[in-house]
C-alpha positions as CSV (number, residue, x, y, z in Angstrom):
1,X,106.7,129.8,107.6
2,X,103.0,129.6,108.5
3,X,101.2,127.6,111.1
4,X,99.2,124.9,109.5
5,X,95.4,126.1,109.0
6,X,92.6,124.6,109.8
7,X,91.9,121.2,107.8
8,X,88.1,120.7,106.3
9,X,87.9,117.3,104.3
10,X,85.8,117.1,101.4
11,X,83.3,114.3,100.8
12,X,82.7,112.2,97.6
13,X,79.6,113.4,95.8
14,X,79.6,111.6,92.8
15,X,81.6,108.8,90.7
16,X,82.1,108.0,87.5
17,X,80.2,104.6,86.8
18,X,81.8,101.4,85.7
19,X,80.2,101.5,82.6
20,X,82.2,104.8,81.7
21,X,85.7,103.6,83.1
22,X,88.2,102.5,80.3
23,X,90.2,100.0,82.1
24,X,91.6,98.6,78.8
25,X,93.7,100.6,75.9
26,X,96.0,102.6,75.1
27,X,96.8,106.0,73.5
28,X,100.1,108.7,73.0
29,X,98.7,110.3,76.0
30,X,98.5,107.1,78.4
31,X,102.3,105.8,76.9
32,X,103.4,109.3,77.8
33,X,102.4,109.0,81.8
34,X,104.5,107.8,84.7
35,X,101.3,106.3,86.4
36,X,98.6,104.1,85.3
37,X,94.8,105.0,85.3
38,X,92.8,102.7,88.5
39,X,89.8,105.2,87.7
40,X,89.6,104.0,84.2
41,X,89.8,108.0,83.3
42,X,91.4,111.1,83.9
43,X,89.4,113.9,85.0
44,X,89.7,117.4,84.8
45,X,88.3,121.0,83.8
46,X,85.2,120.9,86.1
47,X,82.4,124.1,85.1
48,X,78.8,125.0,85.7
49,X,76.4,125.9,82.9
50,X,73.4,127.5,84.1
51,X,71.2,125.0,84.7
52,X,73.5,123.6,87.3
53,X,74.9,120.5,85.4
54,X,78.7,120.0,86.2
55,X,80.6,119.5,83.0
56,X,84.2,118.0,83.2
57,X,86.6,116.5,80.5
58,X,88.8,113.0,80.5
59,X,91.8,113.7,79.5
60,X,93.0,110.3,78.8
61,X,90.0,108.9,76.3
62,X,89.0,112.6,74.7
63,X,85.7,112.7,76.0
64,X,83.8,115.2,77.5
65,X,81.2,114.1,80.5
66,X,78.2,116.2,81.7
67,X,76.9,115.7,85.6
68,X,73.3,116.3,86.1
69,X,72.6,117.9,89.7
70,X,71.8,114.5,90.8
71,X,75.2,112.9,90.2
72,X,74.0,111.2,87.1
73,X,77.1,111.0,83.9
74,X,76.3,111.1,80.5
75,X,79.1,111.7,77.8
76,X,78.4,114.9,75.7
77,X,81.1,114.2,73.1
78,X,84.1,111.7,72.4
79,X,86.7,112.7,70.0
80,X,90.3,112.4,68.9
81,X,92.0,114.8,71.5
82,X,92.6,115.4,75.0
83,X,90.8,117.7,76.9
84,X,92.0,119.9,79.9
85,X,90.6,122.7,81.0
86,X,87.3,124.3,80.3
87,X,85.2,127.1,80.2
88,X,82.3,128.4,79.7
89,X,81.8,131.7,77.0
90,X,78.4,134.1,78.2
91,X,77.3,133.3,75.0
92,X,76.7,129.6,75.6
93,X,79.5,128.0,74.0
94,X,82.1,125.7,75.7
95,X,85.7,126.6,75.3
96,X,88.2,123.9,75.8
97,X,91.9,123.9,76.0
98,X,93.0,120.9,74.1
99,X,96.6,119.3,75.0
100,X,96.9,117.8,71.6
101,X,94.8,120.1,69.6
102,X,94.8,123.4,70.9
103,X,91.8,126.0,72.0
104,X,88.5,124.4,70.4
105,X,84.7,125.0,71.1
106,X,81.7,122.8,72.2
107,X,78.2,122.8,71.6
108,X,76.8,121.1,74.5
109,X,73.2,120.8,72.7
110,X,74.5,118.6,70.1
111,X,78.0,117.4,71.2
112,X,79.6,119.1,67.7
113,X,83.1,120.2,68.4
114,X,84.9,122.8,66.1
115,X,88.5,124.7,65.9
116,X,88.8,127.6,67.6
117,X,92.6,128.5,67.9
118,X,94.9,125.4,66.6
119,X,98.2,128.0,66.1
120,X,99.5,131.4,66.7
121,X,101.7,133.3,64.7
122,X,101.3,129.9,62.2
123,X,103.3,128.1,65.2
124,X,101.6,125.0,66.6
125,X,100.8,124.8,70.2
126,X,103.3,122.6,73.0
127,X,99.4,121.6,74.1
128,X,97.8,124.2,75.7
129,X,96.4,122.8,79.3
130,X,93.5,125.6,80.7
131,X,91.8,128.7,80.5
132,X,90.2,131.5,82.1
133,X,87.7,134.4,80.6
134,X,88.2,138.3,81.3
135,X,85.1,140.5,81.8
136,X,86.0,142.1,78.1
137,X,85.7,138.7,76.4
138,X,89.9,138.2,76.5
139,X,90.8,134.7,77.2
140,X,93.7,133.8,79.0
141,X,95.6,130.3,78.5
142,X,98.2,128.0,79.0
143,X,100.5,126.2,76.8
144,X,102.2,123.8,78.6
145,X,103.2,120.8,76.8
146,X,106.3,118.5,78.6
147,X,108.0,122.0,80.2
148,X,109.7,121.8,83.5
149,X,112.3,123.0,85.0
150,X,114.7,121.3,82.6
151,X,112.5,123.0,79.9
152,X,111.5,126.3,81.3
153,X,109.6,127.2,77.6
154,X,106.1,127.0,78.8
155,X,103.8,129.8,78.0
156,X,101.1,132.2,78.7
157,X,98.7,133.3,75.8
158,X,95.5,135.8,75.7
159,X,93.7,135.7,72.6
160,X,91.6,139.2,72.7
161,X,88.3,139.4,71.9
162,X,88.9,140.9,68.2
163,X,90.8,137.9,67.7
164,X,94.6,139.0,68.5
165,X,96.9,136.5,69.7
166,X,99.7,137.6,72.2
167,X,102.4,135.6,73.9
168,X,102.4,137.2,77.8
169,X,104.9,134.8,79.0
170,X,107.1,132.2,77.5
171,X,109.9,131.1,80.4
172,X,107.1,129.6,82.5
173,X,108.6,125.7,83.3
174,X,104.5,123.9,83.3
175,X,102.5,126.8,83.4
176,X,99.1,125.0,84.2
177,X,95.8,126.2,86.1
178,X,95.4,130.4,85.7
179,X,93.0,133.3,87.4
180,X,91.8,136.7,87.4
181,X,91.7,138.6,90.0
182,X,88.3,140.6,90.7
183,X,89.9,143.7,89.4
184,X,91.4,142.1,86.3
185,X,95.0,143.9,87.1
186,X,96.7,140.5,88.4
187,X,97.1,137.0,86.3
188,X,97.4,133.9,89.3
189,X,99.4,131.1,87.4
190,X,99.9,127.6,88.5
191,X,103.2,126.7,87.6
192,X,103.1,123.0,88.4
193,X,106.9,122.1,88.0
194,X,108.1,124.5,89.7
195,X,105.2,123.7,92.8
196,X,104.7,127.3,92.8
197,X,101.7,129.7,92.0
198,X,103.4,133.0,90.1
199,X,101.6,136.6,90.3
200,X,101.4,138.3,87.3
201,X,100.6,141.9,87.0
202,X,99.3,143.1,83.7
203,X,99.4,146.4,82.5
204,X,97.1,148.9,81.3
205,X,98.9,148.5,77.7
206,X,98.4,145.2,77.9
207,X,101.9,143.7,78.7
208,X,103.1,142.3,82.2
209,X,105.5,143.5,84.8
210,X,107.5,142.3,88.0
211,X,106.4,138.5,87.4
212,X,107.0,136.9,91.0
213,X,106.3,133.8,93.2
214,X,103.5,134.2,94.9
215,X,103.2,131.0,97.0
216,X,105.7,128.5,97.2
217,X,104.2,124.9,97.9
218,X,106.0,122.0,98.1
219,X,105.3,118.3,98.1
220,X,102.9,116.4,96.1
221,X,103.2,116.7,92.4
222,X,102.6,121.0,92.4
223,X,99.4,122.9,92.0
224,X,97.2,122.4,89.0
225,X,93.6,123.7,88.6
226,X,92.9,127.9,90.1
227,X,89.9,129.3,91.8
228,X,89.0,132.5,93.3
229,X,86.2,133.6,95.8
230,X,84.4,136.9,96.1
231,X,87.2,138.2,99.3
232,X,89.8,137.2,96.6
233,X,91.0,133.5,98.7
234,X,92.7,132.0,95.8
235,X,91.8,127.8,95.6
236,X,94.8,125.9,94.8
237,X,94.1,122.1,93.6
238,X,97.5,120.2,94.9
239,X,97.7,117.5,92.4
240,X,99.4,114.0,94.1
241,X,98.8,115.5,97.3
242,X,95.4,114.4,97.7
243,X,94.7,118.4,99.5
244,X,93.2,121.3,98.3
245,X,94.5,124.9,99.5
246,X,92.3,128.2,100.4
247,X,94.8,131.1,100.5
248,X,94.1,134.4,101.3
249,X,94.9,137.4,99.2
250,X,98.0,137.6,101.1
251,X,99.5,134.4,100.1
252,X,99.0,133.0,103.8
253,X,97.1,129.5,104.1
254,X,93.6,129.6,105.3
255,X,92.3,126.1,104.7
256,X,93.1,122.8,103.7
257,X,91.0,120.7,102.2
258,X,91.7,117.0,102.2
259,X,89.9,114.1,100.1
260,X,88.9,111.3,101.0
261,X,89.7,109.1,98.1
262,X,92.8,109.7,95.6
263,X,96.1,111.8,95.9
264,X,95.3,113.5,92.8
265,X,92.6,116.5,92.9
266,X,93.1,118.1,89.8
267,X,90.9,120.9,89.3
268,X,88.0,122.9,91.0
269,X,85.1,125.0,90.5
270,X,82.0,126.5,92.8
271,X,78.7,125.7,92.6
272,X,75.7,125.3,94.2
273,X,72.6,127.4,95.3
274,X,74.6,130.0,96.6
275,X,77.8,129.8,95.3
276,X,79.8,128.1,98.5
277,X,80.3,124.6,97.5
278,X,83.6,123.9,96.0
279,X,83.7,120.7,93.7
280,X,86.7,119.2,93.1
281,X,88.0,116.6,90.6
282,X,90.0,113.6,91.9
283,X,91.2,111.6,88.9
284,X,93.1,108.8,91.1
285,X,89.3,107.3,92.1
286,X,87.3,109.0,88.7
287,X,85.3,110.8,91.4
288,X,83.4,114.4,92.3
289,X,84.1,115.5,95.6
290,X,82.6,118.6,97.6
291,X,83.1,120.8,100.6
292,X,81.1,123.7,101.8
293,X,83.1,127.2,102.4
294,X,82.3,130.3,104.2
295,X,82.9,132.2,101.3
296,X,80.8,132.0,97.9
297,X,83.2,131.9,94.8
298,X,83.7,134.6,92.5
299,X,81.3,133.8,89.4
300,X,83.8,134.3,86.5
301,X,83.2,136.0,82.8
302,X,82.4,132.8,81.5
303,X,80.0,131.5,84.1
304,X,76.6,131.1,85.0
């Protein structure tokens, strides 16, 4: 449909040490994967604080790593759960979406974790998988569990800021990585299964309307993590195909972004000095890779 754009490849800017690799063990959430883990971990849910130190989660052992601008990996927390996506609240605290426990909170000074959101409606979650901030303080997740196309169940929460919980979709088969636009008016939903990335508009009352496919991808294992830059490219992270895709607001490809270890970039985020360097996480090699855009991100409600 589109001519293939122009193909940047990222390079490896930090790995997890041996040390920090599990290569023996096992858990629910390893018996429950087709693959095994060569890393030693599973990592996912890269953010920024504001002192520039990359935090990112492992799903597999529960733990939560931080990356100090030098590439250097200390473990903030290790706990009975498994972490997906993070972010960050402008209030400091460390929101993470929590497969098997559901939305929970972080102190990154002393590594305490506490409950933030374990049901809704007194229903347990599938296992909620990531998570984005509006401007107003609403945060937006994912409760994916095992949904797929044989299971389209999947759903789409935003808890508002006064501590409502609503259900915004719930036919969504893997909904996975989600973002805002700038203007807060359109939800961009990974929906991994289905290797598709669904728009969804929201509405000044607060419900959604004319839910569509915004890119179809194919190949791989479908899109995971979401990102966003200040032109409104949208950053898709192709889990299993090794690639990460720029669009731009249109839907039409603008880069791809290959790496140069594992098939399986997960998740991304921007950083850096001025906001231009995307880092991704590859969880085939347990690594942090980087590339430099043209365009700096968007810094979200629950950045820096």
């Amino acid at each position: 449909m589109f001519a293939p754009p122009p193909r940047l490849t990222a390079e490896i800017h930090a790995s997890l040490p041996e040390p920090l690799r599990k290569r023996e063990g096992s858990n629910d959430w390893l018996r429950s994967q087709p693959y095994t883990l060569p890393g030693g971990s599973f990592l996912e849910g890269p953010v920024f604080d504001r002192d520039g130190n990359l935090y990112c989660t492992d799903v597999a052992w529960g733990r939560i790593f931080r990356m100090s601008p030098q590439g250097e990996f200390t473990v903030v927390a290790e706990y009975d759960g498994e972490p997906n996506g993070m972010k960050f609240h402008r209030d400091g605290r460390l929101f993470i979406a929590d497969f098997k426990q559901g939305i929970l909170v972080l102190d990154t000074a002393t590594g305490r974790i506490e409950p933030f959101l374990l049901r809704a409606r007194s229903e347990r979650f599938k296992g909620v998988n990531d998570l984005t901030f509006a401007s107003n303080g609403d945060l937006y997740f994912t409760d994916q569990g095992m949904t797929g196309l044989h299971d389209s169940t999947g759903r789409v929460f935003r808890c508002r800021a006064d501590g409502r919980v609503e259900c915004l979709l719930d036919n969504v088969p893997s909904p996975n990585g989600l973002v805002l636009n700038a203007a807060e008016n359109i939800l961009y939903l990974a929906v991994t299964r289905a290797n598709a990335i669904w728009r969804v508009p929201l509405l000044p009352d607060g419900g959604v309307t004319k839910v569509g496919t915004f890119i179809q991808m194919s190949g791989g294992g479908g899109p995971d993590g979401l990102a966003i830059d200040e032109a409104g490219n949208l950053v898709v992270a192709h889990v299993g195909m090794g690639a990460v895709w720029v669009f731009t607001p249109r839907g039409e490809p603008l880069y791809r972004i290959d790496s140069p270890a594992g098939a399986n970039t997960t998740n991304v985020a921007y950083g850096g000095a001025d906001y231009r360097e995307l880092f991704v996480t590859e969880s085939e090699s347990a690594s942090i890779l980087r590339v430099h855009l043209p365009v700096p991100g968007r810094r979200l409600f629950g950045g820096p």
